[in-house]
Every structure is written in C-alpha cells, then in structure tokens.
C-alpha positions as a Markdown table, in Angstrom:
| # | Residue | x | y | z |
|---|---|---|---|---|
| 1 | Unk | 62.9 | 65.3 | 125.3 |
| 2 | Unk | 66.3 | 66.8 | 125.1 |
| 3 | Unk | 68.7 | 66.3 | 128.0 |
| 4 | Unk | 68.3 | 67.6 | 131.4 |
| 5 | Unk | 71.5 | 70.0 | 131.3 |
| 6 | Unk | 72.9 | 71.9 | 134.0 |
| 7 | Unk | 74.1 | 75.4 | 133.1 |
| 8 | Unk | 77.5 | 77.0 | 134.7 |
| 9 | Unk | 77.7 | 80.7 | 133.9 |
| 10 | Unk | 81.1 | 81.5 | 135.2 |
| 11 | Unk | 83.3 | 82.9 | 133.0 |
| 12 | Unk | 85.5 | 80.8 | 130.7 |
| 13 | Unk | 87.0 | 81.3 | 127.3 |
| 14 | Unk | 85.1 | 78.9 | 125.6 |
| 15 | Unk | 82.0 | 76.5 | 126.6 |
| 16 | Unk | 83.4 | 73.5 | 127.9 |
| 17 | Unk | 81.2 | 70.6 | 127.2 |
| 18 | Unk | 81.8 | 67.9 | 129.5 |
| 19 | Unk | 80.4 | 64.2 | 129.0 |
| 20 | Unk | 81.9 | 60.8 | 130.4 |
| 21 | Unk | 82.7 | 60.3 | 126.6 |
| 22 | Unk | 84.0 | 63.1 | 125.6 |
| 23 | Unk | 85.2 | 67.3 | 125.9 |
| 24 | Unk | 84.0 | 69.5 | 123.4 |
| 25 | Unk | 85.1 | 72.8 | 122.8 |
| 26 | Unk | 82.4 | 75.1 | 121.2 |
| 27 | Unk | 82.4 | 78.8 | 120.8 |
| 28 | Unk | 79.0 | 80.8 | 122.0 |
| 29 | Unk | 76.7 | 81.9 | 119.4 |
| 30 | Unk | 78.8 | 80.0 | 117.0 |
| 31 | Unk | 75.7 | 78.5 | 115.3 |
| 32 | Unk | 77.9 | 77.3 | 112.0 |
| 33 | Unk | 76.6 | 74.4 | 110.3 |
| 34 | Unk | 79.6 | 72.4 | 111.6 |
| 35 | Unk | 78.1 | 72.8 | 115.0 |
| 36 | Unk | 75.5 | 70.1 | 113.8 |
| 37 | Unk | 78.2 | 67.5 | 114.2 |
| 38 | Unk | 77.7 | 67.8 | 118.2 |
| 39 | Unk | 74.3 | 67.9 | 118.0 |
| 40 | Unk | 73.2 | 64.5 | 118.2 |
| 41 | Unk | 75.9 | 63.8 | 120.8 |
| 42 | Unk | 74.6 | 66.9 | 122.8 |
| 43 | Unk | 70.5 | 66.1 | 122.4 |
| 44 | Unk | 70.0 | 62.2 | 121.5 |
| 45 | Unk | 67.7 | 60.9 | 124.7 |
| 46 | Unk | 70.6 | 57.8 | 124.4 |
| 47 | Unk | 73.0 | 60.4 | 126.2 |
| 48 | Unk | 70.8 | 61.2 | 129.0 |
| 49 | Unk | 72.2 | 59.4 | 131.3 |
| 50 | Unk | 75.8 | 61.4 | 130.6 |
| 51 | Unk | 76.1 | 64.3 | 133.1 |
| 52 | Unk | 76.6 | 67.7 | 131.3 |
| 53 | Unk | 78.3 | 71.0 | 132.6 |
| 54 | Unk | 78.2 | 74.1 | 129.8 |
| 55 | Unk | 79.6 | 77.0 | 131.1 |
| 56 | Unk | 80.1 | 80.6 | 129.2 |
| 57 | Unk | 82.5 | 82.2 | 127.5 |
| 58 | Unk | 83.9 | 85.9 | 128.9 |
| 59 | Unk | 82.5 | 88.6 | 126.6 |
| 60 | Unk | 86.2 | 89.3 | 125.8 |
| 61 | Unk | 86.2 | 85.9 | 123.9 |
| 62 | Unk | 82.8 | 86.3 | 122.3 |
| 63 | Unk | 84.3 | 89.7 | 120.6 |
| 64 | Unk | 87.6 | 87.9 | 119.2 |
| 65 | Unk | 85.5 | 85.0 | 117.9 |
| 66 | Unk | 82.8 | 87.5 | 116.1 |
| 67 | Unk | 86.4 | 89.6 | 114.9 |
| 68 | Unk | 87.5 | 86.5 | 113.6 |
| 69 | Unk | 84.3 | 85.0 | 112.5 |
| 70 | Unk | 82.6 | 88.2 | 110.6 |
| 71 | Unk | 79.3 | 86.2 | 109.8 |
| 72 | Unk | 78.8 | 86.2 | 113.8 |
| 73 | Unk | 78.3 | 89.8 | 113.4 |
| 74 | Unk | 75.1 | 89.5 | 110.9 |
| 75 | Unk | 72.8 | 88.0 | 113.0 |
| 76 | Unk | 71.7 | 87.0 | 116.4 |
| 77 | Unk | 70.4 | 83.7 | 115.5 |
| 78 | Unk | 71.5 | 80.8 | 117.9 |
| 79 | Unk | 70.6 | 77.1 | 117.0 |
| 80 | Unk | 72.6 | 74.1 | 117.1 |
| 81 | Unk | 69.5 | 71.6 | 115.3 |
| 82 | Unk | 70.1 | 70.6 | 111.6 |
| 83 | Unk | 66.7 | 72.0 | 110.2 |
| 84 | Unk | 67.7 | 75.4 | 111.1 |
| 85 | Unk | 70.7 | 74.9 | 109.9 |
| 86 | Unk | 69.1 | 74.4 | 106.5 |
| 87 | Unk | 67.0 | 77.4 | 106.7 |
| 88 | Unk | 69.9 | 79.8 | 107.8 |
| 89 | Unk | 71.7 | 78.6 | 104.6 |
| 90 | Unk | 68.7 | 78.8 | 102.4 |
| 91 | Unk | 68.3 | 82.6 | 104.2 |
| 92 | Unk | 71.9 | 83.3 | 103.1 |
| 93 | Unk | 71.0 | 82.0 | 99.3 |
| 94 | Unk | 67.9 | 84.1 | 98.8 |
| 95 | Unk | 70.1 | 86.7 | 99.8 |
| 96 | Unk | 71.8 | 86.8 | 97.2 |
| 97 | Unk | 68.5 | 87.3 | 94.6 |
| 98 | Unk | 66.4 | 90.4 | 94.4 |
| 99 | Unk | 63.5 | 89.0 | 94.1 |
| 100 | Unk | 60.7 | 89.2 | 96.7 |
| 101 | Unk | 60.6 | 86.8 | 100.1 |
| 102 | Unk | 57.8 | 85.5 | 101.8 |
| 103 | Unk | 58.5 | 84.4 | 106.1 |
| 104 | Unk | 55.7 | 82.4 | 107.4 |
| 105 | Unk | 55.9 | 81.1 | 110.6 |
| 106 | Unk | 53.8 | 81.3 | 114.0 |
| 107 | Unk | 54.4 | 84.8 | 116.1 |
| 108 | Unk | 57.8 | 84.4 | 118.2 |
| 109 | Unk | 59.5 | 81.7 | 115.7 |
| 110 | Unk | 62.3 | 84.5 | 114.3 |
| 111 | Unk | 60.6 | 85.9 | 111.3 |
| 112 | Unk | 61.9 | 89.3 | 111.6 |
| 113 | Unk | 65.3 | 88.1 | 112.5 |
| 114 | Unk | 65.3 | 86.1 | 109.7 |
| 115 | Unk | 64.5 | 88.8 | 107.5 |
| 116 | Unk | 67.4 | 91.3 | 108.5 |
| 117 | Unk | 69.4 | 88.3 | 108.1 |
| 118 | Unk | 68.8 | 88.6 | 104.1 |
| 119 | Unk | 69.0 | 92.2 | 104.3 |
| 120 | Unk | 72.3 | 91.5 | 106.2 |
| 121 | Unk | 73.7 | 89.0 | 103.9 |
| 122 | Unk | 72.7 | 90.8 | 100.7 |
| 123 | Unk | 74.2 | 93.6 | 98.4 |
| 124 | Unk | 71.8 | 96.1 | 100.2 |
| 125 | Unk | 73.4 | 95.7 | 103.4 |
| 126 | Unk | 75.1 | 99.3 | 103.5 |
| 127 | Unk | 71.8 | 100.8 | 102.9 |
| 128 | Unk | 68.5 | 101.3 | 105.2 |
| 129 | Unk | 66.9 | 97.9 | 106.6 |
| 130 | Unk | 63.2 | 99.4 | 107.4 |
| 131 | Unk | 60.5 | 97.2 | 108.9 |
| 132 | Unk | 56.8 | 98.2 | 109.5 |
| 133 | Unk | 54.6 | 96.5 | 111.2 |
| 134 | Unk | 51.6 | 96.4 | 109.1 |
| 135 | Unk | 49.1 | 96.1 | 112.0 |
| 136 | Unk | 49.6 | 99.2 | 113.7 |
| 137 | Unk | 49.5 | 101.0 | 110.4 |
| 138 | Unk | 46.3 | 103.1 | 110.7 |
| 139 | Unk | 43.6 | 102.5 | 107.8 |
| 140 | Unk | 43.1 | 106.0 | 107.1 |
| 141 | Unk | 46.7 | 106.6 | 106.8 |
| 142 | Unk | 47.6 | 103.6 | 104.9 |
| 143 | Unk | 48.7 | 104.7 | 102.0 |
| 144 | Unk | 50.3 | 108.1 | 102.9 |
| 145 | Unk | 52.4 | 106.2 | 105.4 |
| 146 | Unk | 53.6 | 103.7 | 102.9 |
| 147 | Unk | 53.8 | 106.1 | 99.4 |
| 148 | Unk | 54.5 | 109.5 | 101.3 |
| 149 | Unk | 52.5 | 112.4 | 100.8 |
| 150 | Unk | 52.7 | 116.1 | 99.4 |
| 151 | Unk | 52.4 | 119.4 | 101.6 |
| 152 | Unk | 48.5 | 120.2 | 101.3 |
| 153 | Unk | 47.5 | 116.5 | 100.2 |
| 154 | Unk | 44.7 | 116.4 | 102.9 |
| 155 | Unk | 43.4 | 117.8 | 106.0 |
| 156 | Unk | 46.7 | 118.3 | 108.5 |
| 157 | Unk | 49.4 | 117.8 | 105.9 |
| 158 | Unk | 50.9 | 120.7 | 107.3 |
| 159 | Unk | 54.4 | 118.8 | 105.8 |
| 160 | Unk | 55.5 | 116.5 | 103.6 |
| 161 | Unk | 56.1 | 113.3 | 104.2 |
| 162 | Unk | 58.8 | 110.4 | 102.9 |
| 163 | Unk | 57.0 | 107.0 | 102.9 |
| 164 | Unk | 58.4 | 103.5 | 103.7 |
| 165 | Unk | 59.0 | 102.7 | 100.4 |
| 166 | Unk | 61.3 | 105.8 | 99.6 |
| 167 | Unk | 63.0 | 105.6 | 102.9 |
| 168 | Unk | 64.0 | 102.4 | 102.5 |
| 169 | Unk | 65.7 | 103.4 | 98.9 |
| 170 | Unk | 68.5 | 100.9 | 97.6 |
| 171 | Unk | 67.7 | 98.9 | 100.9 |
| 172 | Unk | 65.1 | 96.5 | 101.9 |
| 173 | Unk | 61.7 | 97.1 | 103.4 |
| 174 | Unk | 59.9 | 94.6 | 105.4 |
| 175 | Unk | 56.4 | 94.4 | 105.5 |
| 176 | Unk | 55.5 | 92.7 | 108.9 |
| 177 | Unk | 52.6 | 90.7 | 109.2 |
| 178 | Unk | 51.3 | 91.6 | 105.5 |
| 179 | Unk | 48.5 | 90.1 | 105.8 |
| 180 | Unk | 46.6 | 92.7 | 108.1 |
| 181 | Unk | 47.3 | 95.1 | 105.4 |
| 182 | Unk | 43.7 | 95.9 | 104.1 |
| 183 | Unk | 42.3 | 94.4 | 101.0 |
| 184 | Unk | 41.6 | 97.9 | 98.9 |
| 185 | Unk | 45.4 | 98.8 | 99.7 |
| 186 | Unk | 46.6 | 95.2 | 98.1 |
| 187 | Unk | 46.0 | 96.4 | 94.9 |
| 188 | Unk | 47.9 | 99.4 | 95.1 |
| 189 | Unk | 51.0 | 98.1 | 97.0 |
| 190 | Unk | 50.9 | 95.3 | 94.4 |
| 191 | Unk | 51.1 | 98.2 | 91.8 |
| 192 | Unk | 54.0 | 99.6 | 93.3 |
| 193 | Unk | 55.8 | 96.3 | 94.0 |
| 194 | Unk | 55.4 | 95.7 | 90.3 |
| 195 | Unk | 56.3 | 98.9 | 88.5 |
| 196 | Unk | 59.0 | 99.7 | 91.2 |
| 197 | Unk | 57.4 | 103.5 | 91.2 |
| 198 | Unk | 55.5 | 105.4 | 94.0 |
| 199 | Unk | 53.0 | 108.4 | 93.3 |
| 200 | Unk | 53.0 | 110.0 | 97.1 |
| 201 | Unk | 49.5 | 111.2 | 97.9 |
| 202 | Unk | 48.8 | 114.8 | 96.4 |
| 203 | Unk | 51.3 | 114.4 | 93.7 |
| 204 | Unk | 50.6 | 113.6 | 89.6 |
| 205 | Unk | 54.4 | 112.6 | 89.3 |
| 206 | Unk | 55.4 | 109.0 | 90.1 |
| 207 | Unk | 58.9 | 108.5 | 91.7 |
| 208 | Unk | 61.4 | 105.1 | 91.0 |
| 209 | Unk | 62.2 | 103.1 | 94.0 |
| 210 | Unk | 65.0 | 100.5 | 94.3 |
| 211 | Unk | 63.5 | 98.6 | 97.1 |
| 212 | Unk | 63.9 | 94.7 | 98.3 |
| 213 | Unk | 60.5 | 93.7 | 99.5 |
| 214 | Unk | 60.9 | 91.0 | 102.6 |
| 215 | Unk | 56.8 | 90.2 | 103.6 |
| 216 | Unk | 56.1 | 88.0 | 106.7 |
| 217 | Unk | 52.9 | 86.5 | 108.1 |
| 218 | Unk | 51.9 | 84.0 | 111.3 |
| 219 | Unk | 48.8 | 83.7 | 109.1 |
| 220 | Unk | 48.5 | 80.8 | 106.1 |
| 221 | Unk | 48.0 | 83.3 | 103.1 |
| 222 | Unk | 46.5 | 80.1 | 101.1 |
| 223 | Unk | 43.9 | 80.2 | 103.3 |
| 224 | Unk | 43.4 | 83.7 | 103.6 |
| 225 | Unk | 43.6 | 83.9 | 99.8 |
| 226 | Unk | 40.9 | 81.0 | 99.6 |
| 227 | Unk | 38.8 | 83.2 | 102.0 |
| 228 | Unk | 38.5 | 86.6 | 100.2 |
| 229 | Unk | 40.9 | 88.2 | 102.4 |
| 230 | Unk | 44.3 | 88.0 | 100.5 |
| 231 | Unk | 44.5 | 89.3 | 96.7 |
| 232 | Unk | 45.7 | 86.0 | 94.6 |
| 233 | Unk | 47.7 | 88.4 | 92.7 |
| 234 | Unk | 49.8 | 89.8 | 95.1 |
| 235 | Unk | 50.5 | 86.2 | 97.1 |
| 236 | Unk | 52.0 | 85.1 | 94.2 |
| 237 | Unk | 54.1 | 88.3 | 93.6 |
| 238 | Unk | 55.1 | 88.5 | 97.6 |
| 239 | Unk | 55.8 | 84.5 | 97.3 |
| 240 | Unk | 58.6 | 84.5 | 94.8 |
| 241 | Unk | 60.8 | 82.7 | 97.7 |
| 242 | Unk | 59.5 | 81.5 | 101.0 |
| 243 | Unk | 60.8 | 81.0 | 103.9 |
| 244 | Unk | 58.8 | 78.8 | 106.4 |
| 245 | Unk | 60.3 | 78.8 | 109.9 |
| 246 | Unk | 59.5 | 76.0 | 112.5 |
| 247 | Unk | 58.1 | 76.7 | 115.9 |
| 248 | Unk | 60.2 | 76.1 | 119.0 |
| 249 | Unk | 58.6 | 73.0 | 120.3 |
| 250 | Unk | 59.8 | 71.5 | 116.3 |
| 251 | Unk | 63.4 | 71.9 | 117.5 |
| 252 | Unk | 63.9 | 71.0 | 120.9 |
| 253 | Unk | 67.2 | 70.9 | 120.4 |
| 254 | Unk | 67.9 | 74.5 | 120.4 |
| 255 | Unk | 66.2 | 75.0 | 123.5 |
| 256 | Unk | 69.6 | 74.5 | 125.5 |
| 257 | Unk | 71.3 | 77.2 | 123.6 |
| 258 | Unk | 68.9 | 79.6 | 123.8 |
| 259 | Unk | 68.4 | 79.1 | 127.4 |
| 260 | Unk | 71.9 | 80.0 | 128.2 |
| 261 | Unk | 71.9 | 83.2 | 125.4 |
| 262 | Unk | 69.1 | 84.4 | 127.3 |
| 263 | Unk | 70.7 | 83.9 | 130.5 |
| 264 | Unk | 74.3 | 85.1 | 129.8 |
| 265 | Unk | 72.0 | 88.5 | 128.6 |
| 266 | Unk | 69.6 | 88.8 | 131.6 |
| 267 | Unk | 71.6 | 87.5 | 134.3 |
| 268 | Unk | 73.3 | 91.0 | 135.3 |
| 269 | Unk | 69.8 | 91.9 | 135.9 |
| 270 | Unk | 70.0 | 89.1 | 139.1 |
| 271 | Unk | 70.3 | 89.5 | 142.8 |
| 272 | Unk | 74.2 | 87.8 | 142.4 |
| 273 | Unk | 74.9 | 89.3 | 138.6 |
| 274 | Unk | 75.8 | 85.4 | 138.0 |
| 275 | Unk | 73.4 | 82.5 | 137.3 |
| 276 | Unk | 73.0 | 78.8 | 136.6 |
| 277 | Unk | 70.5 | 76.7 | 135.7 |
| 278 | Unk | 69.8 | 73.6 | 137.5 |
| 279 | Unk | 68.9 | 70.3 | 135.4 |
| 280 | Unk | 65.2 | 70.1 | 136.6 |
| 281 | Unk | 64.2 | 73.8 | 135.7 |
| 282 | Unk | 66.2 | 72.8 | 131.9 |
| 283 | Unk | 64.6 | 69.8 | 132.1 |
| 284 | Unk | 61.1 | 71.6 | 132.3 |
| 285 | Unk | 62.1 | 74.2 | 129.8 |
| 286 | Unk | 62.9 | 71.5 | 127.0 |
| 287 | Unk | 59.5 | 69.8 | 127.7 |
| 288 | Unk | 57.6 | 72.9 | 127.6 |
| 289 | Unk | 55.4 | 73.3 | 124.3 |
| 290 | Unk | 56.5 | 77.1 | 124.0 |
| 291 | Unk | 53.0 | 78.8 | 122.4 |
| 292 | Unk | 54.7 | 82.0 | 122.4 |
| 293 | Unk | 58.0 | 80.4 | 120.8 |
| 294 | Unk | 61.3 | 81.9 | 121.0 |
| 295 | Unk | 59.8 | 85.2 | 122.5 |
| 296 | Unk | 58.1 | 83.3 | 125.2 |
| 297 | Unk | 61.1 | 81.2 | 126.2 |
| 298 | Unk | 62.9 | 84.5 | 126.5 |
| 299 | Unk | 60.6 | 86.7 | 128.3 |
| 300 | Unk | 60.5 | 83.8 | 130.8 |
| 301 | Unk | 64.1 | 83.3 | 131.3 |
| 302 | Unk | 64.0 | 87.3 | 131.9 |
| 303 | Unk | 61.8 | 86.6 | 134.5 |
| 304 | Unk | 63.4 | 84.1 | 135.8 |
| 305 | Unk | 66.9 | 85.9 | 136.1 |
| 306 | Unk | 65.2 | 89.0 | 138.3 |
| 307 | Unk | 63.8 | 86.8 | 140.5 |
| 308 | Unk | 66.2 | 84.3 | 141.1 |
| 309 | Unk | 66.9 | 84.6 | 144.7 |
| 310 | Unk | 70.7 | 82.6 | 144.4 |
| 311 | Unk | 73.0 | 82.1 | 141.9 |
| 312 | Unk | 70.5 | 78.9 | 140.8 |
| 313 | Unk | 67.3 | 78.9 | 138.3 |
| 314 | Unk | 65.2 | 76.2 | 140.0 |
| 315 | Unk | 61.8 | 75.0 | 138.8 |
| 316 | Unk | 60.5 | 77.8 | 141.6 |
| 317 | Unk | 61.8 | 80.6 | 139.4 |
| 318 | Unk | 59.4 | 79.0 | 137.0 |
| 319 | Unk | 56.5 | 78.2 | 138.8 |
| 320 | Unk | 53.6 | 80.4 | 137.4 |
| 321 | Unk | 54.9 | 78.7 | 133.7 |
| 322 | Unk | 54.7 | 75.3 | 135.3 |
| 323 | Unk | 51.7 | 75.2 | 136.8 |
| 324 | Unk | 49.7 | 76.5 | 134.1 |
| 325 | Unk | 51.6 | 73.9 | 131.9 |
| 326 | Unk | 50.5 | 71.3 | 134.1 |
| 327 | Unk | 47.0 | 72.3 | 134.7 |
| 328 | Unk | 47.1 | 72.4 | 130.5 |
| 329 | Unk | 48.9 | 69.6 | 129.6 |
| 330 | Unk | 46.1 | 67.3 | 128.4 |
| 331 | Unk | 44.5 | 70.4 | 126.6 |
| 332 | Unk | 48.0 | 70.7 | 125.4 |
| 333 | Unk | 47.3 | 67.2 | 123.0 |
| 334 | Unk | 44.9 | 68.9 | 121.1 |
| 335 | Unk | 45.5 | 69.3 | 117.7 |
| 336 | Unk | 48.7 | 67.4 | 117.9 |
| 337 | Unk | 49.2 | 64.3 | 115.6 |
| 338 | Unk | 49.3 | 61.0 | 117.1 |
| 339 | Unk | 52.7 | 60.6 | 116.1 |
| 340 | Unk | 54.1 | 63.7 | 117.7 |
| 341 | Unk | 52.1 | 62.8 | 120.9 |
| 342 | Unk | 53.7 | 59.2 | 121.1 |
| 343 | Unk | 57.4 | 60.8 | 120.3 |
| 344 | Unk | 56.6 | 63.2 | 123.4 |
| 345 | Unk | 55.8 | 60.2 | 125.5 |
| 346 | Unk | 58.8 | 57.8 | 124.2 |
| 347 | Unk | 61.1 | 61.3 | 125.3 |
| 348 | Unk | 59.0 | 61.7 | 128.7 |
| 349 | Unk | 59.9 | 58.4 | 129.1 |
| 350 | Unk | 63.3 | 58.1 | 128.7 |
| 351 | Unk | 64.2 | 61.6 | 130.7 |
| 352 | Unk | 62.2 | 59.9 | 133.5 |
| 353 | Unk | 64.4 | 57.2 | 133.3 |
| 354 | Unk | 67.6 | 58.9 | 132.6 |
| 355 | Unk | 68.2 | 57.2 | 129.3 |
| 356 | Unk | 68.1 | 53.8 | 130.0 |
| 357 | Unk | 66.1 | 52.6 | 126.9 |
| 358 | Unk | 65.7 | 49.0 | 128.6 |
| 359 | Unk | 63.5 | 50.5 | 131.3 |
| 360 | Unk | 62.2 | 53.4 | 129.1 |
| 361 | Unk | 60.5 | 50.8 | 126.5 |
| 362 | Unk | 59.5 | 48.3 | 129.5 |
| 363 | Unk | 57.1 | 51.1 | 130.4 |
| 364 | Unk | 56.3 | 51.9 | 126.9 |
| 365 | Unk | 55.3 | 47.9 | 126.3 |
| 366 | Unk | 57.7 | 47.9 | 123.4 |
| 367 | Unk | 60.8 | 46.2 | 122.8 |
| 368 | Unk | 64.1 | 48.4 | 123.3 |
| 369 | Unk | 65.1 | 47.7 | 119.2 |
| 370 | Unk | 61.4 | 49.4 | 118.6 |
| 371 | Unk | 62.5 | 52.3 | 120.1 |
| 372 | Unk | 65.9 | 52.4 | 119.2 |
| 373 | Unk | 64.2 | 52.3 | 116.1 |
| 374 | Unk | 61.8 | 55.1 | 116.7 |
| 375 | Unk | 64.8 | 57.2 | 118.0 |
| 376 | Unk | 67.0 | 56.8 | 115.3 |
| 377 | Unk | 63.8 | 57.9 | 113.0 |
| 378 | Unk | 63.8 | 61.2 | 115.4 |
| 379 | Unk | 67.4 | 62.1 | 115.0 |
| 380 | Unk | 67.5 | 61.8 | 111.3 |
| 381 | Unk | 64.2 | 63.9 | 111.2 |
| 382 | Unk | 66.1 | 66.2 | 113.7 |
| 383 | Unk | 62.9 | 66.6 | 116.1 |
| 384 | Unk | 65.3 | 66.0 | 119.3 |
C-alpha cells in the first residue's frame, strides 16, 4: 500500500514535501501531468521507510496559482497517479469532438465530474451544462420532462414546459445513469439523438436542438444490452467515445491527495478549525477497499473532521469504518483476482515493515529480487 503519510494542515504557500532524499515543492490541486514525475517518489512501498510531512497551502496561494494556471479553474479533479493522468487528457481530447460520450465506471469513481470536465474544456463551455439524473425521472413523466410539453398536452398541463433537451441548447446535456432510463423511451431518445429535433408532447411541430449528449452508467451496458434491457441501437450511438473510469482502490495513489482536499475543505467544520492527519489513520485510509469510491472516502473524512476532538485525525475518528473493514476483510477477497490479492499482501507487508524489502520478502518466502521484481511491475502498471 501507499505510504503511511502524516498530514500538516497549517498554512504555507506551497506543500512542502519533505523526504530524507529530497524537498519537493508542489502546488495543491495542481494535478498536471508533470505532477506524475513525483509520483513514484511520493507512493513506491521502497520509500516507506522515508518520513513525510505535507502541509497546505493558504487559500490566498491556491487563488494565484488557479489565476495563473486557468485549467485549475475547470475542474475539481485531484490525482497525482499516471492512469488518471491519461484519462484527464483523453477527457480534454473528446472535448474537443461533438460527438456523443459514454462514462462508465462504479457509483462514486468521478463520472459526473468527469463529464463537466468535457463540457468545461469544449466549445460549449459558455453555454448551459444540464445533468439529469435518469433514475429519479418519473416513468409517467418521462418524456415530457425530457422533450417538453405544450399547454393542455395532458391532464395538469396547466403550463408549458421547456424539456432537458431544449434547455440545455448549444450546451451539453448529461444523461446520468442512462441506463435506468426505460426501454419504450430508448427508442424515442434514440430518435431525437439522431435527427437532433424534439416534438414536445402536445405539439405536431418538431423543434432543432444543438445539444452535446454526455451518457453515464455504473452498470455494464454489454450486459444489459445482452439481457434485453438496453436497445443495441442506441449503445452504439451513446458509445461513440468512452470513457471508463477506475475505482478508488485501482489508484491508491491518489488516496493521499484526496485525503488532504477533503480535509483542507471540511476541517473549519472541527472543534480547533485546523486538522492533521496522523500516519496510522492514512495508513488505514490507503488500505481501505473504498466500495463507495471517491464519495465514500469523502463523506468519511467529513465525518472525521466534525468529530475530531484535537487538531489530530487518529484511527478513533475512524473507528465505525475500521471495524466493519476488519470484521469484512476476508469477505473483502471475494471476487478479487489472485494477483490483486497477492499485490495487497506484498503492500501489507512492506507497510508493516516500513519498507524494508529484506524483511518484507522473508515473510513473503520470496527472495527480495522477486519482489523488487513484483514492485517494479506495480509501478509501471501504476497500481501503487
């Protein structure tokens, strides 16, 4: 696993990264694919033994370096691990195109954010960004609430009403969690998405719409496809580009960096308005398995920061988390491959040991150039 790394929250014009090798300077939030240089020198199990204080910028300093940096301002993405990286460049490509985007990924992994990054970085960005979430879109409503409808259409159309897709004109609408969107409307919204036209309910006249369509799903649309629940037609229309985001526990070395975004936002919220986080509890937190993904990690460092009862986040800020980790941690293997179990135990093992690799792969029964080895294959792969 990545690093046990104590957290500093005091303020400071830049993070100061301090390791017996070397000072880094980084700027927060400054997720720029240059960042990945430090990222092996700030994750690899090698360092662990290397004691590391980060402590936070002022939020003076994080407004000059978004002024100076504009592409800060488009996003609130942080990650530091190479495969994000990638897909934050790939996001920035596709947004470029018109053409339609498919986000899969599991629920909490950044799909929405994501997708108003490509509304951000695209032509469209002056106009409307307009996301519906198509589960709590009501059956019997369906298609008024996406096409509009005309005064008089149907019983209690006392008004008129604009749908998504006009409201969203010259902008892009995002269709959140697409698949719940029921089967007999697929046809119609594949219609639509074809002829770039909208007939509102009540009306004989169809109206042209200049909308970028940006669909996500936790759900494998193959499958659903394959199942009877998905039109064909329309996955391949929606699936033009695809992005397909990793979960949380697939870059552990984010975890960090998230930890202390979360905290620098939640920590006002504290008994002492100023927090740390002590090297067990991050420890804990970059072991975790993260279900929930980025929205669980959050919502438990939010917890974490009200409760605190001193200017430290121990393991006993996280204590409901932990124990129900622990009581699930063999469950936990289930489902996992038996390559991603052993590369949790080689990581378990060298945390435990601080990074000394001679007594991590003594306990392993391998030789230390075996796991050199298997960590080398890791970092390349950028799973720590």
């Amino acid at each position: 696993m990545p690093l046990p790394i104590g957290v500093s929250l005091s303020g400071a014009p830049s993070w100061i990264v301090k390791s017996k090798r070397k000072f880094h300077a980084l700027v927060l939030d400054n997720m720029l694919p240059e960042l990945n240089n430090h990222t092996t020198e700030l994750t690899a199990p090698s360092e662990a033994a290397a004691a590391f204080s980060v402590v936070f910028p002022d939020a003076e300093s994080v407004k000059t370096n978004a002024a100076r940096n504009p592409d800060l301002r488009t996003r609130n993405i942080s990650f530091q691990s190479k495969i994000m990286s990638e897909f934050f460049e790939l996001a920035k490509l596709y947004a470029k195109s018109s053409a339609t985007v498919l986000v899969t990924g599991e629920s909490g992994s950044g799909k929405e954010l994501f997708s108003r990054l490509i509304h951000q970085q695209s032509g469209r960005s002056e106009e409307r960004f307009v996301a519906v979430n198509c589960a709590a879109v009501s059956e019997s409503l369906v298609e008024s609430e996406f096409f509009g409808h005309e005064k008089g259409a149907f019983t209690g159309a006392s008004a008129g009403r604009v749908g998504y897709f006009e409201q969203a004109q010259g902008g892009t609408l995002l269709l959140d969690e697409i698949s719940e969107i029921p089967l007999a409307m697929q046809a119609k919204l594949l219609r639509v998405i074809e002829e770039q036209e909208v007939q509102p309910v009540g009306s004989n006249v169809a109206r042209p719409i200049d909308v970028r369509i940006v669909a996500t799903t936790n759900r494998d649309l193959a499958v659903e496809v394959a199942e009877g629940r998905f039109r064909e037609d329309l996955f391949h229309r929606l699936n033009v580009l695809e992005l397909d985001l990793p979960p949380l526990r697939d870059r552990v070395s984010d975890i960090p960096l998230l930890v202390m975004h979360f905290v620098n936002l939640f920590q006002s919220e504290s008994r002492t308005g100023s927090l740390e986080v002590d090297k067990e509890a991050m420890q804990w937190l970059c072991q975790y398995h993260w279900p929930g993904n980025v929205r669980e990690l959050r919502n438990v460092i939010h917890r974490a920061c009200v409760i605190a009862v001193d200017v430290k986040i121990g393991l006993n800020c996280l204590a409901k988390k932990n124990k129900r980790a622990q009581e699930n941690e063999v469950d936990g293997l289930a489902g996992l491959t038996l390559a991603e179990v052993e590369r949790r135990l080689i990581l378990s093992s060298l945390s435990k040991f601080q990074g000394n690799k001679r007594l991590a792969a003594e306990e392993l029964g391998v030789t230390a150039r075996t796991l050199s080895n298997k960590l080398k294959a890791y970092s390349e792969e950028s799973v720590i």
